[in-house]
C-alpha positions in Angstrom: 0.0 0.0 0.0 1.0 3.6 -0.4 0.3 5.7 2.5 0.3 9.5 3.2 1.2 10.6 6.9 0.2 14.2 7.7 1.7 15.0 11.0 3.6 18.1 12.4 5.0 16.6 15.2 8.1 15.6 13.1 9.5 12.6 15.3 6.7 11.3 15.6 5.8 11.3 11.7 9.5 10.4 11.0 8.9 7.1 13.7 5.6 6.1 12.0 7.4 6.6 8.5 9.7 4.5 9.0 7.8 1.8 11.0 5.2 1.3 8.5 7.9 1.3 5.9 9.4 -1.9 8.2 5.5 -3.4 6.7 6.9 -3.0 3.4 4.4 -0.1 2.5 5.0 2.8 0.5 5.6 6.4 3.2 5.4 9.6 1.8 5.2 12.5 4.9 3.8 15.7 4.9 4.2 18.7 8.2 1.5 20.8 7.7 -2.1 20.4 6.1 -0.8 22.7 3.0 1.8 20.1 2.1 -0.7 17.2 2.7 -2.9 18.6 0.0 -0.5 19.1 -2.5 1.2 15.7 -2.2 -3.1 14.2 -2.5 -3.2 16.1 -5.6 -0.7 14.9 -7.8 -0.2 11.5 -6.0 -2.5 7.9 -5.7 -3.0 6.8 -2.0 -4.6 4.0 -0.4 -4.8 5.5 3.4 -4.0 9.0 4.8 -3.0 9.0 8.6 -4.2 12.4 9.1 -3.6 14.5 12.4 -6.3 16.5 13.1 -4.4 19.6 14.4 -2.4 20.3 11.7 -0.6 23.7 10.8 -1.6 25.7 7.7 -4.8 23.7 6.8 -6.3 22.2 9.7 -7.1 18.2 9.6 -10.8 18.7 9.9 -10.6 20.9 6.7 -8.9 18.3 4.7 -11.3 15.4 5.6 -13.9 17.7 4.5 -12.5 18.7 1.2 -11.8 15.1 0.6 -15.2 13.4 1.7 -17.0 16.4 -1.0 -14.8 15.3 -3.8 -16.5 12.1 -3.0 -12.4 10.4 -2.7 -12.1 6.8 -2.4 -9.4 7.1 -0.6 -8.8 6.0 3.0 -8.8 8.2 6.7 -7.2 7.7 9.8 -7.5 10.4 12.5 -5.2 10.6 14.9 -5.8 13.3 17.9 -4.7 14.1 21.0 -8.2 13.9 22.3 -9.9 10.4 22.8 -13.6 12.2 23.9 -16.3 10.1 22.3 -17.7 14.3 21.0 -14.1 14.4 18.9 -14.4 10.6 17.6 -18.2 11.6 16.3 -16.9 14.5 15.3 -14.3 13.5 13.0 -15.9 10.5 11.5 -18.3 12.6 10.7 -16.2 15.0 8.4 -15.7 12.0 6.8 -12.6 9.7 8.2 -13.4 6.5 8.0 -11.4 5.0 11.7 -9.9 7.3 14.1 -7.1 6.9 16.6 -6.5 8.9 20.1 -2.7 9.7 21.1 -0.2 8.2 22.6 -1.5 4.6 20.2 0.2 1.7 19.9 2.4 0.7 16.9 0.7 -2.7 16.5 -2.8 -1.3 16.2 -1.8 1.9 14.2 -0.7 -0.6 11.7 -4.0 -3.1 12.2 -6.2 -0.4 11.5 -4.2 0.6 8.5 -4.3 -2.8 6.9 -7.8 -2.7 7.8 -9.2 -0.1 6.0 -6.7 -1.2 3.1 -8.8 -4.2 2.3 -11.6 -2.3 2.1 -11.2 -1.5 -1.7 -13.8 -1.8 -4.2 -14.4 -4.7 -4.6 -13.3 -5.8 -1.3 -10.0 -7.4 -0.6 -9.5 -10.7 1.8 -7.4 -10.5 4.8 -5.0 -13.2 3.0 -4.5 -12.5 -0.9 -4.6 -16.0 -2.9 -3.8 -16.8 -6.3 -2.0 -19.1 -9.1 -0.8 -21.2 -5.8 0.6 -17.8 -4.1 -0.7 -17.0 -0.7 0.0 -13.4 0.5 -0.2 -12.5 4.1 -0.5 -8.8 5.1 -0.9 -9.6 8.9 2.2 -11.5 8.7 3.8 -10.2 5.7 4.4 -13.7 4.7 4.4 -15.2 1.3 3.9 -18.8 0.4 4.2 -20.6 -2.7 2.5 -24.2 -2.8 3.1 -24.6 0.8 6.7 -22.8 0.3 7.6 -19.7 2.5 9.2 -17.4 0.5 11.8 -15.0 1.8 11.0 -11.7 0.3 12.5 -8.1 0.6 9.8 -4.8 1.5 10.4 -3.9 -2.4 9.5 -7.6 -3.9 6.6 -8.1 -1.0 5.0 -4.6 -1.9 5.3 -5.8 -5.9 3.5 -8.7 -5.4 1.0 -7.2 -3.1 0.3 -5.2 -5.7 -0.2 -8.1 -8.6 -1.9 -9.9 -6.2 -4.7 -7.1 -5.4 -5.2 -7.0 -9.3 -6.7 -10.1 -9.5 -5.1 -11.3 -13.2 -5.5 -7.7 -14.4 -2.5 -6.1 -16.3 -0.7 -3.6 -13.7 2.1 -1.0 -15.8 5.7 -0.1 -14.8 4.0 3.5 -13.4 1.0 2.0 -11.4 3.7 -0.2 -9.6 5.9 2.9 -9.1 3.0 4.5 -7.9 2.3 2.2 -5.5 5.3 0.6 -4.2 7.7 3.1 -4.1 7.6 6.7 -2.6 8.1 10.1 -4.0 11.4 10.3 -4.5 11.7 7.3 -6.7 13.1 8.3 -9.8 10.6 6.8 -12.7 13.6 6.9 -15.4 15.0 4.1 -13.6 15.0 0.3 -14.1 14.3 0.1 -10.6 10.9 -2.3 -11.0 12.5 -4.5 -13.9 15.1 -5.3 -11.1 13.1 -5.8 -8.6 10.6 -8.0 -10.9 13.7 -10.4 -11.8 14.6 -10.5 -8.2 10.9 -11.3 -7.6 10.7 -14.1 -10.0 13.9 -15.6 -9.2 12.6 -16.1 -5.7 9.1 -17.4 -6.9 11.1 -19.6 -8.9 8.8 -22.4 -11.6 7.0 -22.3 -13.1 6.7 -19.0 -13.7 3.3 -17.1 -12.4 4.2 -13.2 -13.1 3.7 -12.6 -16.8 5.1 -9.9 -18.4 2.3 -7.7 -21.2 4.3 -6.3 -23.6 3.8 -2.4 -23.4 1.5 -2.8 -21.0 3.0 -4.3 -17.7 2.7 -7.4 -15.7 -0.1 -9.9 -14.7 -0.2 -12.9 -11.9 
């Protein structure tokens, strides 16, 4: 998954960054509500963590603007303030899970997951296909009863061919996705991680490659 955290406490935004990259997800990070909202405009994401008191453009205005534009994508609010008022509030701006401060890693990550699967159509808590079987809880992959060792890059891949169900996904969409902002899309960065990927699936081989187009599972 790729995921936007907006948070100006920059530790703590740095700590979550980097712990959900740990998951093998995609982290781009954003200070202040005015960054957040540029980043959402020119970039796909699957779940914002969104602080509600953010600088510049407050939280509550950027659930807002994002529930009107009728987004798809996915809200977590994290506050300082766990009053059942503030949860109401917020969820009904338009967040779809909230979460009080101080939270713990675990969950932050449970509920991120969470409201991952709930795609259109929705997605099972364990992704299956051509003998593959993807766990996001575990961030395990198996092939015919084989664990397969997998780096965050080649996990986050197959995620992503696996959540296509057999549908062609291009070189871009998997940049999109798996990889952050500052991946440079001039580089051969997915055909290497795609070998790397297929030399670990080993045969026969399931990841087929759609000329001019992309790749399919």
């Amino acid at each position: 998954m790729r995921i936007l955290v907006a948070e100006d406490e920059r530790f703590l935004a740095d700590l979550v960054a980097e712990g959900l990259r740990e998951q093998a997800m995609a982290v781009d990070i954003a200070y202040d509500g005015a960054a957040a909202l540029e980043r959402l405009a020119v970039n796909d994401y699957d779940v914002l963590v969104l602080d509600r008191d953010l600088p510049s453009v407050h939280g509550d205005d950027i659930c807002r603007e994002l529930a009107q534009q009728g987004d798809t994508l996915r809200i977590l609010m994290l506050t300082a303030s766990a009053t059942v008022h503030d949860r109401v509030a917020g969820l009904n701006l338009g967040a779809d899970d909230y979460l009080a401060k101080p939270f713990a890693f675990d969950e932050l990550v449970a509920r991120i997951r969470a409201l991952g699967r709930r795609a259109i159509p929705p997605l099972p808590p364990v992704l299956e296909r051509a003998g593959l079987t993807l766990d996001p809880a575990r961030r395990q992959v198996h092939r015919d009863g084989r664990y397969v060792p997998l780096s965050r890059k080649e996990y986050a891949v197959l995620e992503v061919l696996m959540q296509a169900r057999g549908k062609v996904v291009s070189t871009e969409e998997l940049l999109e996705r798996a990889w952050d902002e500052h991946a440079d899309p001039f580089t051969t960065v997915v055909k290497v991680t795609m070998s790397k990927l297929r030399a670990k699936l080993g045969g026969p081989p399931v990841i087929v490659t759609v000329p001019g187009s992309g790749y399919r599972l």
